[in-house]
C-alpha positions as CSV (number, residue, x, y, z in Angstrom):
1,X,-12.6,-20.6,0.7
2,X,-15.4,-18.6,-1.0
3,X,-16.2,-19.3,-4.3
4,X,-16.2,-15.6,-5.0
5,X,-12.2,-15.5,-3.5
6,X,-11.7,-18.8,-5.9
7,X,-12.8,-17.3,-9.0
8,X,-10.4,-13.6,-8.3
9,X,-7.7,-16.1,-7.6
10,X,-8.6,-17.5,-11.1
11,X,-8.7,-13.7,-12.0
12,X,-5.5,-12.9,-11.2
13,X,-3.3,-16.2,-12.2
14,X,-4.7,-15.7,-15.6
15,X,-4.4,-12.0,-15.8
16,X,-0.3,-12.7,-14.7
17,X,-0.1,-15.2,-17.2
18,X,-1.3,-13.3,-20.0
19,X,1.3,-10.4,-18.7
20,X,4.6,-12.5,-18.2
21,X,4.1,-12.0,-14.8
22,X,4.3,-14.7,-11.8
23,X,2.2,-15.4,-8.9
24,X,3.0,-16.3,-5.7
25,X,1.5,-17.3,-2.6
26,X,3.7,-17.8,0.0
27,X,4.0,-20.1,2.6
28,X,5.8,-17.8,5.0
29,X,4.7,-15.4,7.2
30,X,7.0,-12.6,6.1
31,X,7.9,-11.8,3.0
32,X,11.8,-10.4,3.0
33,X,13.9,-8.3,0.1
34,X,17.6,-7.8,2.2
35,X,16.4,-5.5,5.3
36,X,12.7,-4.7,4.3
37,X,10.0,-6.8,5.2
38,X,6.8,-7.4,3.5
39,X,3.2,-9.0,3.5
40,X,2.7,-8.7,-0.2
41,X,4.8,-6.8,-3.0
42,X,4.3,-6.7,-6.6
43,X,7.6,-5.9,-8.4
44,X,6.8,-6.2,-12.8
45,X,8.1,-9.7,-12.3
46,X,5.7,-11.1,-9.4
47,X,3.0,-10.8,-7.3
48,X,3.9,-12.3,-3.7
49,X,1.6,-12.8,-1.1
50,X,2.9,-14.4,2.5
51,X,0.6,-16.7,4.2
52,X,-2.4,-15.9,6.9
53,X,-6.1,-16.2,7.2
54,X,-8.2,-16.1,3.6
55,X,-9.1,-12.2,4.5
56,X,-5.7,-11.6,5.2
57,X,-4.5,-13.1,1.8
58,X,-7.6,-11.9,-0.4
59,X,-7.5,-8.4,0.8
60,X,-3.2,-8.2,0.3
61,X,-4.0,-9.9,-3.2
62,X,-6.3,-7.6,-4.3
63,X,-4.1,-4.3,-3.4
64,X,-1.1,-6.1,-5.1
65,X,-3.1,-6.9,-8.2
66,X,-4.7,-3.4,-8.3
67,X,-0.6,-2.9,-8.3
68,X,0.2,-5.0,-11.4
69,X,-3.3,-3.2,-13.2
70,X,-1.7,0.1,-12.9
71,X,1.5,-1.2,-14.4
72,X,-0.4,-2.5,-17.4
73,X,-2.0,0.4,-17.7
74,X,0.7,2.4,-17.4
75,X,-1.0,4.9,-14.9
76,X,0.7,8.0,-14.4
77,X,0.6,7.6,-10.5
78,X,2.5,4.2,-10.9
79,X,4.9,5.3,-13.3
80,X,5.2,8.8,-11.8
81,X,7.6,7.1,-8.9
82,X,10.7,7.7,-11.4
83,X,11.6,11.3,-10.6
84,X,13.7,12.9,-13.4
85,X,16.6,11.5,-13.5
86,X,16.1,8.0,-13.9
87,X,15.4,8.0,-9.2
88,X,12.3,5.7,-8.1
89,X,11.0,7.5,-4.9
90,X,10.5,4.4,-3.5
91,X,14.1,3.5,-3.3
92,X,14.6,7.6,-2.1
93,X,11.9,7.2,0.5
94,X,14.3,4.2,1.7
95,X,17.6,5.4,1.3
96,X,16.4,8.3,3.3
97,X,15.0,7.0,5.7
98,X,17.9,4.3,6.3
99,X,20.4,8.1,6.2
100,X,21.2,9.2,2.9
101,X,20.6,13.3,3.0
102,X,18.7,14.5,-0.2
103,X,17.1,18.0,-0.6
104,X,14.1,18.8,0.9
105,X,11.8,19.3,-2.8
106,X,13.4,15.7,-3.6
107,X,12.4,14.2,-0.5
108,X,8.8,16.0,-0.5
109,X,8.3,15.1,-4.5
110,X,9.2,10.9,-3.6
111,X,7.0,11.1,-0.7
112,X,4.2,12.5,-2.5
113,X,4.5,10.5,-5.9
114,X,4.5,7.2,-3.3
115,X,1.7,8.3,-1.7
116,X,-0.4,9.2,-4.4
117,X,0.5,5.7,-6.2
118,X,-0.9,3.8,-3.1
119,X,-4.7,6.2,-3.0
120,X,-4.8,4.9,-6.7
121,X,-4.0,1.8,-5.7
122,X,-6.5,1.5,-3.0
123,X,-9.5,3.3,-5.2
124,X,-9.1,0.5,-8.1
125,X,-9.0,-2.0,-4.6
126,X,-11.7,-0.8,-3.6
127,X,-13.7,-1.1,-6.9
128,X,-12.2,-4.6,-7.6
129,X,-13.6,-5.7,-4.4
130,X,-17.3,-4.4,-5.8
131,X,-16.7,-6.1,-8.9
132,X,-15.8,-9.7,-7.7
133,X,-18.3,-9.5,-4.6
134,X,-14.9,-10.4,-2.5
135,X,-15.9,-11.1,1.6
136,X,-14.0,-8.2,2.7
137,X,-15.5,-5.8,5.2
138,X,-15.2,-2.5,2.2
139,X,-15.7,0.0,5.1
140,X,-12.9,-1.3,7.3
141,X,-11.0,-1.9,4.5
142,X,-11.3,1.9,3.0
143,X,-10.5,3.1,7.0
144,X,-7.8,0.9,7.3
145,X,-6.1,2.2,3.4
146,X,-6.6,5.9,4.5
147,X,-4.6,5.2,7.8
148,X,-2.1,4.0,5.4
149,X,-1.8,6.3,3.0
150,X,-2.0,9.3,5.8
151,X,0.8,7.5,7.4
152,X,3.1,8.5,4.3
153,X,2.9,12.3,5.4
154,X,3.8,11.2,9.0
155,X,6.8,9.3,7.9
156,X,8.1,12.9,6.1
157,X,8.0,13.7,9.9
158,X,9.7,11.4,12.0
159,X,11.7,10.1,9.2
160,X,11.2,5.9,9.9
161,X,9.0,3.4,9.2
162,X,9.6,1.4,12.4
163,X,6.8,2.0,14.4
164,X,5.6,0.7,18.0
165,X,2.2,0.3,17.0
166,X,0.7,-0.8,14.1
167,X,-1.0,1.7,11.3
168,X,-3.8,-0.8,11.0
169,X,-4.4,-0.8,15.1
170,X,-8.1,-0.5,15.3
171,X,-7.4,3.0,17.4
172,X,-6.3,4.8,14.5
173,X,-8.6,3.0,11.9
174,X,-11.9,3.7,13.6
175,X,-10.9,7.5,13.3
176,X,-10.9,7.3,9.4
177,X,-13.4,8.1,6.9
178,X,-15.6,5.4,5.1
179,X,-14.6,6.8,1.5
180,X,-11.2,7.5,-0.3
181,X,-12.7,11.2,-1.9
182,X,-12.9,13.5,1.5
183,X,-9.5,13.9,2.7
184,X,-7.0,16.3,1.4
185,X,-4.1,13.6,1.2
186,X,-1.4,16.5,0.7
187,X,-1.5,17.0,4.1
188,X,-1.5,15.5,7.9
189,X,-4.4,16.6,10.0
190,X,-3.6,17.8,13.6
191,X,-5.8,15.3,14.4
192,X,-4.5,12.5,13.1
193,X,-0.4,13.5,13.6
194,X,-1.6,13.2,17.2
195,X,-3.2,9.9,16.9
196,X,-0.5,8.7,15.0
197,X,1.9,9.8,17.8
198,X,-0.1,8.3,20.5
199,X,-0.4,5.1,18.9
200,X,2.3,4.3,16.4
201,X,5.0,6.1,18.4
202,X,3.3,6.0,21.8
203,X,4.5,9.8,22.5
């Protein structure tokens, strides 16, 4: 492993330490919470991280800790996700999707507040990566977190998360920008709602 990957590691275990919070790194492929699936979650109690290569687990770390830094700092894209009323989006965005009706301005507002949680997410990943001089390919990685955060607008759309293809195929990455500044994330590009239906959905 690189010595740069070594000392984050080092970074984050003492950083969860200090904040009551636990880090795991899984030996299992998949990471499962009931029905959902995961590679790597942060949840105020942990930081998991399934198994795979060292990019693979440096580059989910990193976006999971960037996850735990807006909790501690209480950034209000993070703690935006509870809608009045004591709703996270996150569990409306799931509950919807899995068939619960809400109104459209609820549905819009979770989607939105989710989205905008994971571009913060990814601009502190993105800086972190700078910072500890992590062996991460930033250019991919910044085309491969637009694709993901764009893919929040196309979910609004077809209503599922349960795609053919893969967000992170190197199709629809390729097409991204290089920075995480130039989009306007409020809304889907023709462009890109065709890629996405080519490839994810293979319309």
């Amino acid at each position: 492993m690189y010595p740069s990957h070594i000392s984050f590691i080092s970074h984050v275990k003492k950083e969860c330490r200090k904040n009551g919070i636990r880090l795991l790194l899984s030996k299992k492929d998949i990471l499962r919470d009931g029905i959902h699936t995961y590679g790597g979650y942060f949840d105020e109690e942990k930081i998991a991280i399934s198994s795979g290569s060292e990019s693979w687990i440096i580059s989910t770390l990193v976006h999971e800790y960037c996850h735990m830094r807006q909790w501690i700092d209480k950034a209000p894209e993070y703690t935006n996700i509870n809608i009045r009323g004591g709703n996270n989006s996150i569990l409306i965005m799931n509950n919807w999707i899995e068939g619960t009706e809400y109104k459209k301005y609820t549905i819009n507002t979770a989607m939105s507040r989710n989205r905008n949680c994971e571009l913060d997410c990814e601009r502190r990943a993105v800086e972190a990566i700078r910072e500890f001089k992590l062996h991460i390919d930033i250019n991919n990685y910044i085309q491969a977190a637009n694709s993901y955060i764009l893919v929040y607008n196309y979910v609004k759309l077809v209503r599922t998360w349960d795609f053919i293809g893969s967000v992170y195929d190197k199709e629809i990455v390729s097409e991204m920008p290089t920075d995480l500044y130039s989009l306007n994330y409020n809304k889907l590009p023709n462009k890109f709602k065709k890629l996405f239906d080519r490839v994810l959905m293979r319309v």
